[in-house]
C-alpha positions as CSV (number, residue, x, y, z in Angstrom):
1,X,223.6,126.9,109.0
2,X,223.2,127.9,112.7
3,X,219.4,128.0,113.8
4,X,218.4,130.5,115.9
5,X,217.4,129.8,119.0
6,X,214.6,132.4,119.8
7,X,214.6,135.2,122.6
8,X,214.4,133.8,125.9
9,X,211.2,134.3,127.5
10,X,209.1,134.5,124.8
11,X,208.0,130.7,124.3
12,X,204.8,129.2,125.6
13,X,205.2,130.2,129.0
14,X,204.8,134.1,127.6
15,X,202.4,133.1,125.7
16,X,200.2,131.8,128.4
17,X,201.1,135.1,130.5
18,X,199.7,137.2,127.8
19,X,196.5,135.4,127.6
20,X,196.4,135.7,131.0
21,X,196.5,139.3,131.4
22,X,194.3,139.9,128.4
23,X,191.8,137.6,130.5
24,X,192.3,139.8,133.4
25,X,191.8,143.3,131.2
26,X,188.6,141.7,130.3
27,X,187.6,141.1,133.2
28,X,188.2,144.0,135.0
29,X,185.7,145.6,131.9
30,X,182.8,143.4,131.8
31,X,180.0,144.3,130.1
32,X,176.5,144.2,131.7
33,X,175.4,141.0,129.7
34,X,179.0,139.5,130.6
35,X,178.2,140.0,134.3
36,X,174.8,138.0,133.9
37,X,176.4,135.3,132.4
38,X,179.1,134.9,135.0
39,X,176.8,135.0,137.5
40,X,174.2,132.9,136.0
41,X,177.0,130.5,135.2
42,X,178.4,130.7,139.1
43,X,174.7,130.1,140.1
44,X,174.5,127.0,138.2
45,X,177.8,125.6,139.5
46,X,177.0,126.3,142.8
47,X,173.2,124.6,142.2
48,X,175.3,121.7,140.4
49,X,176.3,120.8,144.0
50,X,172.6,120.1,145.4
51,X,171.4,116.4,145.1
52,X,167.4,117.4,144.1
53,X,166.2,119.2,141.1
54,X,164.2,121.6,143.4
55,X,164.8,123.8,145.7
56,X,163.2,125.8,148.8
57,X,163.6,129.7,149.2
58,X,166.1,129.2,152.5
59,X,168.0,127.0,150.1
60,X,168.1,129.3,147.0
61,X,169.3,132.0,150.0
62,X,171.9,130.1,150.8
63,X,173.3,129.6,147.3
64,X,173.0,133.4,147.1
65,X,174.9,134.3,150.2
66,X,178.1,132.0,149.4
67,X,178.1,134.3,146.5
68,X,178.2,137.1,147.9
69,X,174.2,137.9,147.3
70,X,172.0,139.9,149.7
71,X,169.3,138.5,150.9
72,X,166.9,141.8,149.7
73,X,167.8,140.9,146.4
74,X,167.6,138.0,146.5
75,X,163.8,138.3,148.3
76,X,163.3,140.6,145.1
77,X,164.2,138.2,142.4
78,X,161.7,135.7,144.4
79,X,158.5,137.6,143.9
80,X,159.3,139.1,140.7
81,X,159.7,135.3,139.5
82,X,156.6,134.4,141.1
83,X,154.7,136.9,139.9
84,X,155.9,136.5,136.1
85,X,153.9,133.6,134.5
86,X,155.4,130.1,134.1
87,X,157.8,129.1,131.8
88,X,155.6,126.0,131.0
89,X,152.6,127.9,130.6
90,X,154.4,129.7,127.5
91,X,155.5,126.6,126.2
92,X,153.6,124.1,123.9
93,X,152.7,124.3,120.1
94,X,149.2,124.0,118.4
95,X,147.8,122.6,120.8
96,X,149.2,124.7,124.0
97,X,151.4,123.1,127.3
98,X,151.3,119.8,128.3
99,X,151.2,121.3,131.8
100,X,149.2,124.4,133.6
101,X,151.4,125.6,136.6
102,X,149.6,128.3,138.6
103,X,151.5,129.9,142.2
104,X,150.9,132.2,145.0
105,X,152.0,133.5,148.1
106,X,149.8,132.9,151.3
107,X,150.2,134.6,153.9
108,X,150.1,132.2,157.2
109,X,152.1,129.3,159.0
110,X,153.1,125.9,157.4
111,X,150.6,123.8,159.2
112,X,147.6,126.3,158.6
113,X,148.0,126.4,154.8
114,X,148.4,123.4,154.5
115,X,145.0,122.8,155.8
116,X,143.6,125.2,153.7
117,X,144.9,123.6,150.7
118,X,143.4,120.4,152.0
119,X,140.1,121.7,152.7
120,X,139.7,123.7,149.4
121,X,140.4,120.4,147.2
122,X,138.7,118.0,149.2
123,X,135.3,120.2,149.8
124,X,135.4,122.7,146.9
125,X,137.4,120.8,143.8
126,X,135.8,117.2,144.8
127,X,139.4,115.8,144.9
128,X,141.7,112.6,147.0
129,X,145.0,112.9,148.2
130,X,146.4,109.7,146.4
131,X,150.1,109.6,146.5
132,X,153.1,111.7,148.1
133,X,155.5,113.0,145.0
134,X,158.8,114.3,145.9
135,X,158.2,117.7,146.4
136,X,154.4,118.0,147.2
137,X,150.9,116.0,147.0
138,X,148.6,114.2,143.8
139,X,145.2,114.7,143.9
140,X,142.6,112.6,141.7
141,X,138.8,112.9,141.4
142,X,136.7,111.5,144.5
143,X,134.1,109.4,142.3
144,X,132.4,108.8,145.8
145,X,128.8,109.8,145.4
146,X,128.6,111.6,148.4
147,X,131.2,113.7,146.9
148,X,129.2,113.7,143.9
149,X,125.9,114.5,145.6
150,X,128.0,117.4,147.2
151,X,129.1,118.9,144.5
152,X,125.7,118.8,142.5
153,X,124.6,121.2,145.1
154,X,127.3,124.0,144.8
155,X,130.5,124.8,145.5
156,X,132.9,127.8,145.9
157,X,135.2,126.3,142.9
158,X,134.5,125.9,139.2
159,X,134.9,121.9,139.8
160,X,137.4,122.6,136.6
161,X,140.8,120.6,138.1
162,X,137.8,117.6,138.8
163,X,137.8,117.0,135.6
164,X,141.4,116.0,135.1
165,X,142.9,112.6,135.7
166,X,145.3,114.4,138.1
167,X,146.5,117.6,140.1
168,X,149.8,118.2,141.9
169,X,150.3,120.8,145.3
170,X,153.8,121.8,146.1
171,X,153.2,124.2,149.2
172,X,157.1,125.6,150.3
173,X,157.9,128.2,153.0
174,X,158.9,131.4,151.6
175,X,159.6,133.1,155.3
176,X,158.2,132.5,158.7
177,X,154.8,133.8,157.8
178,X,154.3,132.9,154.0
179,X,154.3,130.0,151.9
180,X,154.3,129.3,148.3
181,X,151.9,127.4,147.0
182,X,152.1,125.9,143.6
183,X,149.4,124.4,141.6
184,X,150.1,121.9,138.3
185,X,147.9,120.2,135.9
186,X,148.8,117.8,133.4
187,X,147.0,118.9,129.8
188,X,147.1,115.4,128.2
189,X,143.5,114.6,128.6
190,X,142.9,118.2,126.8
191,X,145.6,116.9,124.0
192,X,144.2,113.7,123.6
193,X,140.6,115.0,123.2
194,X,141.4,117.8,121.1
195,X,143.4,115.4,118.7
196,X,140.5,112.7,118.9
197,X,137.7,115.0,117.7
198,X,140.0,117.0,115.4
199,X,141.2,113.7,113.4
200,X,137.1,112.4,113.7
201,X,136.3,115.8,111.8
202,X,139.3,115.6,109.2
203,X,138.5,111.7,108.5
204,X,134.8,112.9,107.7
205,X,136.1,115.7,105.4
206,X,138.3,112.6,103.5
207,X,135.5,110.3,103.4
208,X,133.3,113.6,101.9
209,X,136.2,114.1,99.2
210,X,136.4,110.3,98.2
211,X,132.7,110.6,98.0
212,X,132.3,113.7,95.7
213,X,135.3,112.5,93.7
214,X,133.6,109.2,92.8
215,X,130.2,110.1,92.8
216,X,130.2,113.1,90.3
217,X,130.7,112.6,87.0
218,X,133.5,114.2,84.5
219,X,136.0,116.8,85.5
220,X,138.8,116.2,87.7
221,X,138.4,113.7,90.4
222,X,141.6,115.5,92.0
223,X,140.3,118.7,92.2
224,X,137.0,117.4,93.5
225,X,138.2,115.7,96.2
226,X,139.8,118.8,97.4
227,X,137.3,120.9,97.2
228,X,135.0,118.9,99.4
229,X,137.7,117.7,101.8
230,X,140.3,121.2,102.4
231,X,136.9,122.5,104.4
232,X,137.1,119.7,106.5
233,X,140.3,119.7,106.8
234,X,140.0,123.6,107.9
235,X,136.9,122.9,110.1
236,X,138.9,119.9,111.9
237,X,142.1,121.9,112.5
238,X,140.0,124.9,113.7
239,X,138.1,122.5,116.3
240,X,141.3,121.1,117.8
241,X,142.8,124.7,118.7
242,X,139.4,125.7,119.8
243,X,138.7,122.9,122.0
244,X,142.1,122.6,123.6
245,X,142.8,126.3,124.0
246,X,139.0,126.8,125.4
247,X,139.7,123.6,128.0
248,X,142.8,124.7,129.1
249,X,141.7,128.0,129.9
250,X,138.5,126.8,131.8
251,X,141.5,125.3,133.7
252,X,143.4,127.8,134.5
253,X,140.5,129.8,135.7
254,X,140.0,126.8,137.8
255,X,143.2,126.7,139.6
256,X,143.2,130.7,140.2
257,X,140.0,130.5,141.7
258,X,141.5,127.7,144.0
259,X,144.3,129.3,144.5
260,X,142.6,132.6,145.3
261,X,140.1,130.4,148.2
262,X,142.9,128.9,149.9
263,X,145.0,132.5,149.8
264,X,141.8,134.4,151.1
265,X,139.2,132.2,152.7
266,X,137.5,134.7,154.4
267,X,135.9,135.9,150.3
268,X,134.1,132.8,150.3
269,X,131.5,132.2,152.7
270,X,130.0,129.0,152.3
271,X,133.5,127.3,152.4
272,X,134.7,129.1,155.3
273,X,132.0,127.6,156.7
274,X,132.5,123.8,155.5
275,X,136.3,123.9,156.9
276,X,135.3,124.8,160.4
277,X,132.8,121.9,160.0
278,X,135.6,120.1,159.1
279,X,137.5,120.5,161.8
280,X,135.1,120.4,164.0
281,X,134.0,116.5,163.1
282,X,138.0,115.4,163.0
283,X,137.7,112.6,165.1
284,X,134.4,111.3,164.3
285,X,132.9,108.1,164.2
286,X,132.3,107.6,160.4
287,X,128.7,107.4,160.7
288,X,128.6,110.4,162.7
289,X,130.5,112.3,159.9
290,X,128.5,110.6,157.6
291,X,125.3,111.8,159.0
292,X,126.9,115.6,159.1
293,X,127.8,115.4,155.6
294,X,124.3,114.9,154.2
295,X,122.9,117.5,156.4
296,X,125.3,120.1,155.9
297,X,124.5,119.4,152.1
298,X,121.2,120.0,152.7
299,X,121.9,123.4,154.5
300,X,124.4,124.2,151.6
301,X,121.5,123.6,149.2
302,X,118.9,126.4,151.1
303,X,122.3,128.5,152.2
């Protein structure tokens, strides 16, 4: 029997060239989700190729311009993204994020924000520049009791972000003029408290149902126990989402109200006033600053 030998042409090689030009037909008809993709897809090769995991505005224009991207667009996509809140801040179950990110633009050069940002967390939030990270600055609390003493007389901030074990700045240069300027707070210590007093409550409520169960007499020890220790276990879930949903905002209104001092210090008067005193005793002996520290508390105090 002869076999037959098929039509030239039409092996693997046309097969390939029809999938080809069904690839092209599609592409010449993208959808509008299609085009996201490809260019959300393109953006993240093109990112592949940078050796950090974060990037600066000139280089997230530059990306944008090999592909093909105006920079007014691009400009566009900036603030919109700055403006919309955190991914972060969304995330997080019961018991909320395990970080707060908060961000601005502020108008001004790099060198003069920067000293604003200084200024506001040393003098207003009662916090140390402790270590460099890669893309910005930790702060922890200054337990000096100057500091202290300082702070018991008034401040411009809500001395919320003090009461963390740490705070991270990330200040980047938007354009010429303006700077972003990114606040983050770890939540652990808010978890860890929340969880602490929640499982304190709920082992009380236990203790309450073991108690009932074996002190009353008759009936069903099951069905005692649980009605004596489900309110607990109620009151002790309640008090963990209240106390770690309550913290964190106290938080966040913390690093807005930072965030809002360093963007317009001329709002707050009294630490307007403490950053030109700080400037002004840069290069002081330390007993000289000393001394100018415990009478500008005193004028704080009377201010």
């Amino acid at each position: 029997m002869q076999r037959s030998e098929g039509v030239p042409g039409r092996g693997p090689q046309h097969s390939w060239r029809a999938s080809h030009e069904e690839l092209a037909r599609r592409l010449d008809a993208l959808s509008r989700e299609d085009a996201e993709r490809v260019l959300e897809r393109a953006i993240r090769i093109q990112a592949q190729r940078h050796a950090k995991d974060t990037f600066s505005a000139s280089q997230i224009r530059h990306i944008a311009r090999e592909l093909g991207l105006d920079d007014s667009v691009v400009d566009r996509a900036i603030r919109e993204e700055i403006a919309a809140p955190p991914v972060s801040n969304r995330e997080g179950g019961w018991l909320g994020p395990k970080r707060l990110i908060e961000r601005t633009i502020v108008s001004g050069d790099h060198a003069d924000v920067s000293d604003r940002i200084m200024s506001w967390l040393e003098t207003e939030e009662g916090l140390r520049p402790v270590a460099r990270t890669p893309d910005g600055i930790r702060w922890e609390p200054d337990r000096h009791w100057m500091t202290s003493t300082r702070l018991a007389l008034g401040t411009d901030g809500t001395k919320a972000l003090r009461g963390m074990h740490q705070v991270i700045h990330r200040q980047s240069e938007l354009g010429p003029n303006e700077q972003l300027v990114e606040l983050e707070v770890e939540t652990g210590r808010i978890r860890n408290t929340a969880v602490g007093v929640g499982a304190g409550v709920a082992a009380l409520g236990v203790a309450t149902g073991v108690t009932v169960a074996a002190a009353v007499p008759g009936g069903n020890d099951l069905l005692q126990f649980l009605t004596a220790a489900v309110p607990g276990l109620v009151v002790a879930g309640t008090t963990m989402f209240t106390i770690a949903r309550t913290w964190a905002t106290s938080i966040r209104k913390g690093m807005l109200r930072a965030l809002d001092g360093i963007s317009h210090p001329e709002l707050y008067r009294r630490a307007r006033k403490r950053r030109m005193r700080r400037q002004w005793r840069q290069g002081q002996s330390g007993w000289k600053r000393l001394v100018d520290e415990v009478v500008d508390s005193i004028e704080d105090l009377f201010d």
